[in-house]
C-alpha positions as protocol buffer text, in pm:
chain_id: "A"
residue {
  index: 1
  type: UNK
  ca { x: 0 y: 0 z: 0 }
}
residue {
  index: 2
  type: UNK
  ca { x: 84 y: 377 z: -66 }
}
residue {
  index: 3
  type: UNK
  ca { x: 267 y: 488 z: 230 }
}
residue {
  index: 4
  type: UNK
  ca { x: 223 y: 880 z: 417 }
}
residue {
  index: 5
  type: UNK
  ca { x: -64 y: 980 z: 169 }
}
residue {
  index: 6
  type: UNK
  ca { x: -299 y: 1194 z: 330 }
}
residue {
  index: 7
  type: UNK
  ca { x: -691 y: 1116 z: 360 }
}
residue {
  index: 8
  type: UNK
  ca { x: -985 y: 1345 z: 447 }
}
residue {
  index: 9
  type: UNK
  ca { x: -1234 y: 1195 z: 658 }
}
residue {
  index: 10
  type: UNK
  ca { x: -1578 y: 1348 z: 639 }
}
residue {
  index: 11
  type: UNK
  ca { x: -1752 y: 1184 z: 952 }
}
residue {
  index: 12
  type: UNK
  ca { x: -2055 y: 1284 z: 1163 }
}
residue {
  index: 13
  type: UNK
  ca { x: -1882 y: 1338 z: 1512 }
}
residue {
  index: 14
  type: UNK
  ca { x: -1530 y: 1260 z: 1647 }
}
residue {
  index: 15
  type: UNK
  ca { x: -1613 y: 899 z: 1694 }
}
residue {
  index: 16
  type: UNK
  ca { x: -1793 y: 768 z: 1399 }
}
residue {
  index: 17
  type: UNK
  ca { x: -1617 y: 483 z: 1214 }
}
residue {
  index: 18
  type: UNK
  ca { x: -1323 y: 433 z: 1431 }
}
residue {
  index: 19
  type: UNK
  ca { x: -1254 y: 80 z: 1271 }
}
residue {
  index: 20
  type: UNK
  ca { x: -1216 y: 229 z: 917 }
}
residue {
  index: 21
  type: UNK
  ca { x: -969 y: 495 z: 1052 }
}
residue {
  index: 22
  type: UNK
  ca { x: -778 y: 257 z: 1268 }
}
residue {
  index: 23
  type: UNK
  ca { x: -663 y: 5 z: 978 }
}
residue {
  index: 24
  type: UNK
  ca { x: -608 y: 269 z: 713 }
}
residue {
  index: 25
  type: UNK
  ca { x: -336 y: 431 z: 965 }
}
residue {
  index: 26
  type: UNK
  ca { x: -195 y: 108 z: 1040 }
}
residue {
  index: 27
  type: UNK
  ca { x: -151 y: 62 z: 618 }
}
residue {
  index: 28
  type: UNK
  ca { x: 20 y: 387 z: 627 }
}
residue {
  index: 29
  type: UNK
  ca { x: -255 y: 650 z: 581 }
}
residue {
  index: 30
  type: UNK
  ca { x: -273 y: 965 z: 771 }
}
residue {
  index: 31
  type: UNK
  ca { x: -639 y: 1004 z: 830 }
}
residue {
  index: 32
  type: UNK
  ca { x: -772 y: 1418 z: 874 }
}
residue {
  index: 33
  type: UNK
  ca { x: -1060 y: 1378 z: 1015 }
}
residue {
  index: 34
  type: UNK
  ca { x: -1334 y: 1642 z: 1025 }
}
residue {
  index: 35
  type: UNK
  ca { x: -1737 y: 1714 z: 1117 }
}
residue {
  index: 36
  type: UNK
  ca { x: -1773 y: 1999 z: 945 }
}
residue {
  index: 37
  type: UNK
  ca { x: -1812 y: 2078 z: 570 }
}
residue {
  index: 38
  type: UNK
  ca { x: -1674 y: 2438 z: 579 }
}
residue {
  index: 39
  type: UNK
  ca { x: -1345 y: 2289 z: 719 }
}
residue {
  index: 40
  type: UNK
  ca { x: -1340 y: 2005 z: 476 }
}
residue {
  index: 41
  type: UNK
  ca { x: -1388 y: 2269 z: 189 }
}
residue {
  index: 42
  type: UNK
  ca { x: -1080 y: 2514 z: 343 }
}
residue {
  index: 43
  type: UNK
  ca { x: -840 y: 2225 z: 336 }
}
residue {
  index: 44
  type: UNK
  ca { x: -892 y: 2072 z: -9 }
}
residue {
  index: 45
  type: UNK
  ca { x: -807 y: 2461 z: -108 }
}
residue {
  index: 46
  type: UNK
  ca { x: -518 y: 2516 z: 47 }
}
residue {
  index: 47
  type: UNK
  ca { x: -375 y: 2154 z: 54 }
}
residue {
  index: 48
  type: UNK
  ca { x: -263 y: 1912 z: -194 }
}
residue {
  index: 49
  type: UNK
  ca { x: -532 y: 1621 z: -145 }
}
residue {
  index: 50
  type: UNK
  ca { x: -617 y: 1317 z: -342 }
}
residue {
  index: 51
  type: UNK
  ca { x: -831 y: 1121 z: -99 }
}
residue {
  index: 52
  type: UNK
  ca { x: -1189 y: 1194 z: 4 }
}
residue {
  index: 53
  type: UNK
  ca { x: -1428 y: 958 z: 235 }
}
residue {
  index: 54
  type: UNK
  ca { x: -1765 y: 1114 z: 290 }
}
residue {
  index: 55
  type: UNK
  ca { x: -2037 y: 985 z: 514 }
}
residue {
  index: 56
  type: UNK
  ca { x: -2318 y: 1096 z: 670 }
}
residue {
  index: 57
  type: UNK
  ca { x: -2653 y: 1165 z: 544 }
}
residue {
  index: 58
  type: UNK
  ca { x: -2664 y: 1077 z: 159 }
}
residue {
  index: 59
  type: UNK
  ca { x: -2804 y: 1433 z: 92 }
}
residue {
  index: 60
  type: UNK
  ca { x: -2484 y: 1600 z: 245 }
}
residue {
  index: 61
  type: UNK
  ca { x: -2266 y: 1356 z: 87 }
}
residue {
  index: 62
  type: UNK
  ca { x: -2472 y: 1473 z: -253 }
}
residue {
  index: 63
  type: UNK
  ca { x: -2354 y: 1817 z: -188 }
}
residue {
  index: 64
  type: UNK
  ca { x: -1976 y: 1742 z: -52 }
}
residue {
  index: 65
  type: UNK
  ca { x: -1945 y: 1532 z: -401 }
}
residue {
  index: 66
  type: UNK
  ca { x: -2056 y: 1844 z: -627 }
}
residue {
  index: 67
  type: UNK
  ca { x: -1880 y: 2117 z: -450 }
}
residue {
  index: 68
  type: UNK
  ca { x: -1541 y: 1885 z: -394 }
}
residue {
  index: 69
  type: UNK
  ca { x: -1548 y: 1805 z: -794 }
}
residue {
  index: 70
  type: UNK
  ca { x: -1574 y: 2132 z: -885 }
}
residue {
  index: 71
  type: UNK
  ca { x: -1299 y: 2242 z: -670 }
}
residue {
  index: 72
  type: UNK
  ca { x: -1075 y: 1964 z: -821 }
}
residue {
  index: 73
  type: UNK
  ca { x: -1087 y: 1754 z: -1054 }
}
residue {
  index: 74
  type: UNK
  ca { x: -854 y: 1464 z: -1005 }
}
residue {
  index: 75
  type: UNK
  ca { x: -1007 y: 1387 z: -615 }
}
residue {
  index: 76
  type: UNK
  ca { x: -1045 y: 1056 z: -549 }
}
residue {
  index: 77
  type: UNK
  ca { x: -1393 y: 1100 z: -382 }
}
residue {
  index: 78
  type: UNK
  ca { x: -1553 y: 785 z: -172 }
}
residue {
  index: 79
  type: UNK
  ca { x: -1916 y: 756 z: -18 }
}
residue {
  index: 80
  type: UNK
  ca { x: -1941 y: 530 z: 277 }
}
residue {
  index: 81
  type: UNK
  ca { x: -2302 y: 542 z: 393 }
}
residue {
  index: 82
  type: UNK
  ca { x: -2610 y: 293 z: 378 }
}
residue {
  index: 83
  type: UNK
  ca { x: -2732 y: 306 z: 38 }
}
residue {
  index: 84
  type: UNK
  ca { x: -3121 y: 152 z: -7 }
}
residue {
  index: 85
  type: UNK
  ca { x: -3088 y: 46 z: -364 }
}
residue {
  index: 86
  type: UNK
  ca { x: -2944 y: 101 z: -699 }
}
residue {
  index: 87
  type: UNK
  ca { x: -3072 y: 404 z: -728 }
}
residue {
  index: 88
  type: UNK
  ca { x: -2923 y: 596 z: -395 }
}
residue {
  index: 89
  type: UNK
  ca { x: -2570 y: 461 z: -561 }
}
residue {
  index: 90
  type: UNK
  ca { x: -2605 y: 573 z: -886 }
}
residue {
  index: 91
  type: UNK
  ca { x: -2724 y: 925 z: -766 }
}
residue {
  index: 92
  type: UNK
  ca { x: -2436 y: 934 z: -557 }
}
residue {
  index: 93
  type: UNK
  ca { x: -2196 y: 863 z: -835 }
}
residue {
  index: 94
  type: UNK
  ca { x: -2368 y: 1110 z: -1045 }
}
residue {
  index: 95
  type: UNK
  ca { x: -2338 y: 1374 z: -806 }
}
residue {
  index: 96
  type: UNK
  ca { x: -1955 y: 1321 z: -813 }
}
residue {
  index: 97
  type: UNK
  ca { x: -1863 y: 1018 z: -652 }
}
residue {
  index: 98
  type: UNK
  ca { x: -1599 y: 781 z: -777 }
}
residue {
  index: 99
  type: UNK
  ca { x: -1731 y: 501 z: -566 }
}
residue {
  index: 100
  type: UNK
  ca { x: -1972 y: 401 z: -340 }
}
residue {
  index: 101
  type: UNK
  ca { x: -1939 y: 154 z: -42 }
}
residue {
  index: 102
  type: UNK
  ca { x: -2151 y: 17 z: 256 }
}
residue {
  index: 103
  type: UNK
  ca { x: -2061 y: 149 z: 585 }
}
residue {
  index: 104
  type: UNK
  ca { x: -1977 y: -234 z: 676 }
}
residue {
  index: 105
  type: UNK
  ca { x: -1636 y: -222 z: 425 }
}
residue {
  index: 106
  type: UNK
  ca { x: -1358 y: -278 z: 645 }
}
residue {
  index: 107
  type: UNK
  ca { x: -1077 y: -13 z: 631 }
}
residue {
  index: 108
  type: UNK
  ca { x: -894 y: -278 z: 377 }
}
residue {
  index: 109
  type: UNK
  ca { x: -1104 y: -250 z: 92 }
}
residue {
  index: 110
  type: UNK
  ca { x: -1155 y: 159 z: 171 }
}
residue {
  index: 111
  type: UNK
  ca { x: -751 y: 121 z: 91 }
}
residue {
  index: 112
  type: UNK
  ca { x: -789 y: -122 z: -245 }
}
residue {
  index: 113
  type: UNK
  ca { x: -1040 y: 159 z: -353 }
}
residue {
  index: 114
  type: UNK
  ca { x: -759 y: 415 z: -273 }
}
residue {
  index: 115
  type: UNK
  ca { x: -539 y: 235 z: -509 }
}
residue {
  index: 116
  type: UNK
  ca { x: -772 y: 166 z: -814 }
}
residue {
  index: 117
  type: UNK
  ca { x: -856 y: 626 z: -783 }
}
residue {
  index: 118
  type: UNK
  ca { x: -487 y: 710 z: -742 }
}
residue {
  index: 119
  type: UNK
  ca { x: -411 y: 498 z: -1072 }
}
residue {
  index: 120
  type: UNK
  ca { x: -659 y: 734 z: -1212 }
}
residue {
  index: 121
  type: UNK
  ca { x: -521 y: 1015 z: -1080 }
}
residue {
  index: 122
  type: UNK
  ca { x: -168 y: 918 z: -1238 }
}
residue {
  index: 123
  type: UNK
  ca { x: -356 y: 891 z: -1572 }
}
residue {
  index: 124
  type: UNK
  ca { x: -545 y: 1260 z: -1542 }
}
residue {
  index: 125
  type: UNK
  ca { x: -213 y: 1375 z: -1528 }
}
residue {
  index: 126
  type: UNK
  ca { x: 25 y: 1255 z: -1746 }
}
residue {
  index: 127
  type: UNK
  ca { x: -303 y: 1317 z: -2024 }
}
residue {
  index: 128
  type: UNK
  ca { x: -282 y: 1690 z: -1864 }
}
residue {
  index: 129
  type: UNK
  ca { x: 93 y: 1723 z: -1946 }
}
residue {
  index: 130
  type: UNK
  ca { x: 44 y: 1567 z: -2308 }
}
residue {
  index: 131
  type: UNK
  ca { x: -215 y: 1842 z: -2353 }
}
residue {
  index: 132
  type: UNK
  ca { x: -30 y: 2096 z: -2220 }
}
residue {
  index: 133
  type: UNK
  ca { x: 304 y: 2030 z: -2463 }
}
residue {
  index: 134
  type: UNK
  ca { x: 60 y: 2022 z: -2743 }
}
residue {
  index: 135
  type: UNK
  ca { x: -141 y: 2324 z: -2751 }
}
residue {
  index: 136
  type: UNK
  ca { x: 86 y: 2543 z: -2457 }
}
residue {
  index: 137
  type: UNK
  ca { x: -114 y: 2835 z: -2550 }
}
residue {
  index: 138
  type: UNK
  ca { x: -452 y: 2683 z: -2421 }
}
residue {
  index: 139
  type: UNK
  ca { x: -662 y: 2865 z: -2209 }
}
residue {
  index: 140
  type: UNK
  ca { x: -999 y: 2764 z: -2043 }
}
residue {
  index: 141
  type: UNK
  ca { x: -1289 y: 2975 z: -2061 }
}
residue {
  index: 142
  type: UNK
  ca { x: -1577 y: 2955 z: -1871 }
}
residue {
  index: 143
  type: UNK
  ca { x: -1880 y: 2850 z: -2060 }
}
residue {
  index: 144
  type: UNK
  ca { x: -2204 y: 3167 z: -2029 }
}
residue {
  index: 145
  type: UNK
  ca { x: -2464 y: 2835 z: -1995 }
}
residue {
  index: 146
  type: UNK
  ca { x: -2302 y: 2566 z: -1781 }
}
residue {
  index: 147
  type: UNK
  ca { x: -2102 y: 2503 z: -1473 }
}
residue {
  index: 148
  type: UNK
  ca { x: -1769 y: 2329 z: -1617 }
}
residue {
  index: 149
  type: UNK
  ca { x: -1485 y: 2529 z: -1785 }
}
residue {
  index: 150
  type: UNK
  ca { x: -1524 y: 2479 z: -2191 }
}
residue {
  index: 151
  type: UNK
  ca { x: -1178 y: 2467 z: -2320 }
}
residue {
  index: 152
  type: UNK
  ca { x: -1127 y: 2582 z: -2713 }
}
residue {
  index: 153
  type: UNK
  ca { x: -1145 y: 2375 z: -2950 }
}
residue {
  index: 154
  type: UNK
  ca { x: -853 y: 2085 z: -3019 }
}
residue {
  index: 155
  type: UNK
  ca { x: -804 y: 1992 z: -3336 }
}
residue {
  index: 156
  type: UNK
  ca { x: -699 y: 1617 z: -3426 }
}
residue {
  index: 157
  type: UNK
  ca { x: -971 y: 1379 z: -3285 }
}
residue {
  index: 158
  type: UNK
  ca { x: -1106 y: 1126 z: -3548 }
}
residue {
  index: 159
  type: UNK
  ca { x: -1382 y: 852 z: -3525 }
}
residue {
  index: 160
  type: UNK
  ca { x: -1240 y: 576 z: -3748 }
}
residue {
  index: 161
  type: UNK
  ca { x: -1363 y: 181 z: -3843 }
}
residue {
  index: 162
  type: UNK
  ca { x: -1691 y: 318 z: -3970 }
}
residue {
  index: 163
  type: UNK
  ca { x: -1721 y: 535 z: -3620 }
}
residue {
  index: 164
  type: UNK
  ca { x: -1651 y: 260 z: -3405 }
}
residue {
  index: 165
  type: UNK
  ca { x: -1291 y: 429 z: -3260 }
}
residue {
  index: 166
  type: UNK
  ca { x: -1200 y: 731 z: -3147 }
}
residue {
  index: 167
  type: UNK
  ca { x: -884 y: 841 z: -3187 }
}
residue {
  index: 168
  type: UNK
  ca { x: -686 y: 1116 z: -2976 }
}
residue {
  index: 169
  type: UNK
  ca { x: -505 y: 1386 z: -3120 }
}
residue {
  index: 170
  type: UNK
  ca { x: -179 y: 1211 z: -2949 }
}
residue {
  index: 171
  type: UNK
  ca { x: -291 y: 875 z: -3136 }
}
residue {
  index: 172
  type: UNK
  ca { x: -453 y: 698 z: -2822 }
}
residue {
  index: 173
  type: UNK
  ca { x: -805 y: 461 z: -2940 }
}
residue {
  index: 174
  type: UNK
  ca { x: -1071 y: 380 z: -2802 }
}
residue {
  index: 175
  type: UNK
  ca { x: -1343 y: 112 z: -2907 }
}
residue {
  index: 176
  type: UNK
  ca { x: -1668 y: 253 z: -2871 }
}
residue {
  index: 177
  type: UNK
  ca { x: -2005 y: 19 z: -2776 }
}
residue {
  index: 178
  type: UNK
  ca { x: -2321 y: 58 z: -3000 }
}
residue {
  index: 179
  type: UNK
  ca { x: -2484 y: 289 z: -2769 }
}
residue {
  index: 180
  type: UNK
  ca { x: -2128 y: 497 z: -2732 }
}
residue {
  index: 181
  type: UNK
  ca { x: -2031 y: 493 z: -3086 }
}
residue {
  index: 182
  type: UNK
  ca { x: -2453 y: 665 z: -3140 }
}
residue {
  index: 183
  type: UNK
  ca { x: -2424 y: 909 z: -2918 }
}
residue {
  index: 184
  type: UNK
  ca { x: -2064 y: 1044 z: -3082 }
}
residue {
  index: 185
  type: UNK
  ca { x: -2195 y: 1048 z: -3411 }
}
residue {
  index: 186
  type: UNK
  ca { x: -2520 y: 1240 z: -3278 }
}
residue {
  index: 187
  type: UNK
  ca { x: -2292 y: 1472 z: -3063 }
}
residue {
  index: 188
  type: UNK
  ca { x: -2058 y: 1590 z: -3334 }
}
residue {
  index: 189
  type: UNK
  ca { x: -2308 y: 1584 z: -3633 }
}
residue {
  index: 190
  type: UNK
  ca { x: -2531 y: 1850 z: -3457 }
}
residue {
  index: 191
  type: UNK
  ca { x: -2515 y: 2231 z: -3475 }
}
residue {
  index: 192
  type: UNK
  ca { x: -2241 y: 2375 z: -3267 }
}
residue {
  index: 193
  type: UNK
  ca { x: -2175 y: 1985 z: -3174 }
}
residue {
  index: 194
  type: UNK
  ca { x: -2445 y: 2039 z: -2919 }
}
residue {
  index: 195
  type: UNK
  ca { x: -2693 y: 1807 z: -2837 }
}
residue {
  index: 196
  type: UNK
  ca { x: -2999 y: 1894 z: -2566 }
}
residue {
  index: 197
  type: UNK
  ca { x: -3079 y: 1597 z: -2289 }
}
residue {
  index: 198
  type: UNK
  ca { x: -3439 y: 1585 z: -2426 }
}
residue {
  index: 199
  type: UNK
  ca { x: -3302 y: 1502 z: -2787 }
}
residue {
  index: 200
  type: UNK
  ca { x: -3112 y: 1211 z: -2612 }
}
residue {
  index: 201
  type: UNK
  ca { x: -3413 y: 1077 z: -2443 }
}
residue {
  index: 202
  type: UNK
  ca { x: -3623 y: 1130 z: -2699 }
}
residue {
  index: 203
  type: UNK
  ca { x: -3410 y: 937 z: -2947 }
}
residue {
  index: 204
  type: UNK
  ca { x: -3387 y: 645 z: -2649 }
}
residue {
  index: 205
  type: UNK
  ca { x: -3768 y: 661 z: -2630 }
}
residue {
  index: 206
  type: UNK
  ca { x: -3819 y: 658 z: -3036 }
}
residue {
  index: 207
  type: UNK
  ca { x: -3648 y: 285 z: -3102 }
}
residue {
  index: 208
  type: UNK
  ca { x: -3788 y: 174 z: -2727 }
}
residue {
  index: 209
  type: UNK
  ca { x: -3477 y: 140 z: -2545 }
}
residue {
  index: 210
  type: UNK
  ca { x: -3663 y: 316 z: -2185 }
}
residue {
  index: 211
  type: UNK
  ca { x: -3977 y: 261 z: -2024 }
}
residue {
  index: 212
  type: UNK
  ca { x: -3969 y: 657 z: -1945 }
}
residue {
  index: 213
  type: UNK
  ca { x: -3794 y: 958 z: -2008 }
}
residue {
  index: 214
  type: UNK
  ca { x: -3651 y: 1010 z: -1666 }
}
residue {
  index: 215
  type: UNK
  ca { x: -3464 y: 598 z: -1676 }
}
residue {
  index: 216
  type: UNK
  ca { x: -3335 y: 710 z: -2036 }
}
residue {
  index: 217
  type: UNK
  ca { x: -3203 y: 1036 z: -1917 }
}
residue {
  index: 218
  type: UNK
  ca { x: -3021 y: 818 z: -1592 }
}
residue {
  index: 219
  type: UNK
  ca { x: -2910 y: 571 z: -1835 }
}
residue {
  index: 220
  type: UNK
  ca { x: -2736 y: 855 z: -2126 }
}
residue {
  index: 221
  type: UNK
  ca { x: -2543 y: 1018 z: -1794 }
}
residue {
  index: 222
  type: UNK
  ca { x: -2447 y: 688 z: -1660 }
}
residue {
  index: 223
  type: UNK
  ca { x: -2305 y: 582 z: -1994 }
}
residue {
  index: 224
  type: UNK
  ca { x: -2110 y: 952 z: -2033 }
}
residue {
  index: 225
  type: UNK
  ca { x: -1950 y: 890 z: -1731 }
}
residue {
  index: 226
  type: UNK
  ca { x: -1838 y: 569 z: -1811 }
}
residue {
  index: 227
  type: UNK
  ca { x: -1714 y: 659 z: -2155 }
}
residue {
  index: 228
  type: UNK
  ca { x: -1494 y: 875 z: -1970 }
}
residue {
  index: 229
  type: UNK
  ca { x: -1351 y: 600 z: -1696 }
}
residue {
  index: 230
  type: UNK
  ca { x: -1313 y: 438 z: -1978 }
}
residue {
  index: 231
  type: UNK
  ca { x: -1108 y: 711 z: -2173 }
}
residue {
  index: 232
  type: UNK
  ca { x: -912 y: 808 z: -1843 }
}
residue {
  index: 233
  type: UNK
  ca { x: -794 y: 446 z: -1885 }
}
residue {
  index: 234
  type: UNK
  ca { x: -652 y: 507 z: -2168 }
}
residue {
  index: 235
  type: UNK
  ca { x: -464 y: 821 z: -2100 }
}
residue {
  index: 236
  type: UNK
  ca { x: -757 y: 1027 z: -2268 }
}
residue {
  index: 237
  type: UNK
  ca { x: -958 y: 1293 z: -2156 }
}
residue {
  index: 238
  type: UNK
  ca { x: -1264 y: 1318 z: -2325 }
}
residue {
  index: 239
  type: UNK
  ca { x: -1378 y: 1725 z: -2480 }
}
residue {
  index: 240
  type: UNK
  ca { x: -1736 y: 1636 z: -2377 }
}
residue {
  index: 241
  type: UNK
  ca { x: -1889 y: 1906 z: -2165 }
}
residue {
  index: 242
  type: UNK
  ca { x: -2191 y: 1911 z: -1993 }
}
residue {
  index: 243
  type: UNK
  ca { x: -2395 y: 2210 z: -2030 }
}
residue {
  index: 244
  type: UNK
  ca { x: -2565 y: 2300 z: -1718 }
}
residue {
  index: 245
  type: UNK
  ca { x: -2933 y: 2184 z: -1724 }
}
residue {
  index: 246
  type: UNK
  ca { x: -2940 y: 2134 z: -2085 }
}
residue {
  index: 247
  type: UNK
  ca { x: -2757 y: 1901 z: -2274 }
}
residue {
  index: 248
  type: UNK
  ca { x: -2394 y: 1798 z: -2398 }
}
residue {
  index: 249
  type: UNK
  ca { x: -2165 y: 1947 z: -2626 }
}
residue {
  index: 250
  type: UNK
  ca { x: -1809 y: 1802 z: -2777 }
}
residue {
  index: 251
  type: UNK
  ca { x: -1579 y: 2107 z: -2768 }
}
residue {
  index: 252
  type: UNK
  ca { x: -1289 y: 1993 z: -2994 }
}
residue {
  index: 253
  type: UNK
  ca { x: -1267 y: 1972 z: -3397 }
}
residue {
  index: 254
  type: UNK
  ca { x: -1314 y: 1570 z: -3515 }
}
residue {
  index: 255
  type: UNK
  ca { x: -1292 y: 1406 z: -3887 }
}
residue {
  index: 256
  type: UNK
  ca { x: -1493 y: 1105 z: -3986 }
}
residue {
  index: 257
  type: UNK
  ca { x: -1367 y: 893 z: -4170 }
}
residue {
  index: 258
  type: UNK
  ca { x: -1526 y: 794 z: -4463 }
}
residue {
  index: 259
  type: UNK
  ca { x: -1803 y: 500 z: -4403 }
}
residue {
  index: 260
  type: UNK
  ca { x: -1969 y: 611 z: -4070 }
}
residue {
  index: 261
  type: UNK
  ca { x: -2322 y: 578 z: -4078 }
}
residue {
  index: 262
  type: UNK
  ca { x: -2656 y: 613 z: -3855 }
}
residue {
  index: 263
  type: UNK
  ca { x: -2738 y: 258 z: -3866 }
}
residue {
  index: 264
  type: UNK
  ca { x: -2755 y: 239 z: -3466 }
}
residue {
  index: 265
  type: UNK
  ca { x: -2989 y: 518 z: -3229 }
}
residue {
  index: 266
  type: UNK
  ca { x: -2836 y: 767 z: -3093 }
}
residue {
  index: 267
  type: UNK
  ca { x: -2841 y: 610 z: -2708 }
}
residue {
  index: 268
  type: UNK
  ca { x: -2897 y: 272 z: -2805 }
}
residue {
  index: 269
  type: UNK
  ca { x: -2777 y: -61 z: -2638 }
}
């Protein structure tokens, strides 16, 4: 295990999960712990932190995971708490969770988590140097209709094999699925390579994929985010933005190769 790497505790009071805390110091992690979100907030600014746990009530944990995102990026953010169903996890995960455990996982597995996010973290960066070498004069700009910074535009991505790989302007692949490779082709096909949430859905809803508009629109952000685990893998960050309460956009040039087609939906399977 990772020796002297700090981790943030988020707990309700002073004594809440002292099993956890106990075994990850005794791998080698210094544990902060603290019962207030304000605190938790001042020390991710001012410190260099790559390890989150939050527990508590899932609605605070909802609002820790947003606001610690957005502060950075690359935080390896955990939710320990007693989640009802499917649901309460993939909310949480949505919100800005990397993962989501039972209050019951032993301090052990909270440190195999630690591991699997750190790799990630490794891979955020080295694709944030890349970036940085290739286009040194890039700026971000903050987008007038959403939340996230929109960077301008990179030019070099491709979707090859009839639009079932993308390829990165520093030559990185990755295979798409059916649903993936639809959505790409809808995303950078549109006006302004922006595509509203309701078009999604309502492409989902057209060839019967969802039962209801608010499962479809669940099941397009689920997939997003794990098209860019999946990327991240690969040493690729994704120029997909999310546009606040609206839609998606892809905010870098890309070519198509000849032989791409719409011969899947949008969203589908």
């Amino acid at each position: 295990m990772n020796k002297s790497l700090d981790v943030l505790f988020l707990a309700g009071d002073d004594t809440a999960h002292p099993q956890q805390i106990a075994d990850l110091s005794h791998l080698g992690f210094q544990v902060h712990r603290y019962t207030e979100l304000a605190d938790l907030y001042t020390h991710v600014s001012q410190h260099a932190v790559s390890l989150i746990v939050l527990t508590g009530s899932l609605p605070k944990i909802h609002i820790a995971a947003a606001q610690l995102r957005a502060m950075r990026h690359t935080l390896g953010i955990i939710a320990l708490a007693g989640f009802a169903d499917s649901e309460a996890r993939v909310r949480t995960l949505l919100c800005g969770a990397d993962a989501c455990l039972d209050t019951s996982a032993s301090g052990l597995e909270l440190a195999a988590v630690f591991q699997s996010l750190l790799r990630r973290v490794a891979d955020v960066v080295s694709v944030k140097v890349a970036e940085t070498v290739a286009v040194p004069n890039m700026v971000p700009i903050e987008s007038s209709v959403g939340t996230e910074p929109i960077e301008p535009a990179i030019a070099g991505w491709r979707l090859a094999s009839k639009g079932w790989t993308l390829i990165a302007p520093a030559g990185q692949e990755l295979a798409l699925t059916t649903a993936e490779r639809g959505f790409l082709l809808r995303l950078v096909r549109a006006p302004d390579k922006k595509v509203s949430r309701d078009t999604l859905i309502a492409d989902g809803m057209q060839s019967g994929e969802a039962s209801d508009g608010e499962r479809r629109g669940r099941f397009v952000d689920v997939m997003i985010s794990r098209m860019r685990r999946k990327a991240a893998a690969h040493q690729m960050r994704l120029p997909i933005k999310a546009v606040h309460g609206w839609g998606y956009m892809f905010t870098a040039d890309v070519v198509e190769d000849a032989g791409a087609s719409d011969d899947g939906s949008a969203t589908g399977g």
